[in-house]
N, C-alpha and C positions, 0 to 999 in steps of 0.2 A: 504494500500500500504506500501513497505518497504519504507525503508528511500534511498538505494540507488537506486530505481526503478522512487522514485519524484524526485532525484535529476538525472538522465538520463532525464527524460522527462522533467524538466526546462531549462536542456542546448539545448534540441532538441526546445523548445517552443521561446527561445531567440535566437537563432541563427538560425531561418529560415527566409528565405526571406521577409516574409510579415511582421511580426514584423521590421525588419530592415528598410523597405521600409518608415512604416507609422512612424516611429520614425524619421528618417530624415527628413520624409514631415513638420513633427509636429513642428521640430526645424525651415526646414526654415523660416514655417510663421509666428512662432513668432519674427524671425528676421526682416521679413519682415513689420509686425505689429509694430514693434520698431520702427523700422528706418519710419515708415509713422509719425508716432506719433512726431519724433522729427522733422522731418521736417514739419509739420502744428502747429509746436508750435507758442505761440502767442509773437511774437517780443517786445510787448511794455511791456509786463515779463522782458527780459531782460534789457530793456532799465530803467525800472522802477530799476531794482537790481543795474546798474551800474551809474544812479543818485546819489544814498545815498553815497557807498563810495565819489563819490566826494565832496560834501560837506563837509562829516566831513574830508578830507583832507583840504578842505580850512580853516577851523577849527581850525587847529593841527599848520598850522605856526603862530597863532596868540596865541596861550596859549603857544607856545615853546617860542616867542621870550621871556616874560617876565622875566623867569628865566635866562636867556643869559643878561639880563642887568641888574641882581642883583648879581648875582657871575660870569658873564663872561664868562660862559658853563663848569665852576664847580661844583660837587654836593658834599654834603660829606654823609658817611654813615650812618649819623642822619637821612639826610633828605629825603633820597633812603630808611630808615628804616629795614637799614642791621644793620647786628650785625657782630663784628669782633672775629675770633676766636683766 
């Protein structure tokens, strides 16, 4: 076949109806199959992920105050391990 004779017959092969039809179908269901999936998702996943941050939030005020009562919620570039240019 020529080259412009496969490329007639590709645009004819994608743009006719049935290709078009089962290509939409194909998308909705895997929307559909998405959207199942997250909603029979298993809640105590969640609940288990948003446990952890909280602890170590509760955490975070107790190693923050100490530096707050040795320089007063000062730091200096030594101790932040900056360098000045």
């Amino acid at each position: 076949m020529q080259t412009p004779t496969v490329i007639e017959l590709l645009k004819q092969v994608i743009t006719s109806w049935q290709v078009i039809a089962v290509t939409i179908a194909i998308i909705l269901y895997l929307q559909l199959v998405l959207l199942a999936s997250r909603k029979r998702r298993s809640p105590k996943a969640i609940s288990k992920l948003s446990e952890k941050p909280a602890k170590a939030k509760k955490a975070q005020p107790a190693a923050a105050s100490a530096p707050e009562e040795a320089g007063a919620g000062k730091s200096t570039n030594e101790e932040l391990g900056l360098e000045e240019e």
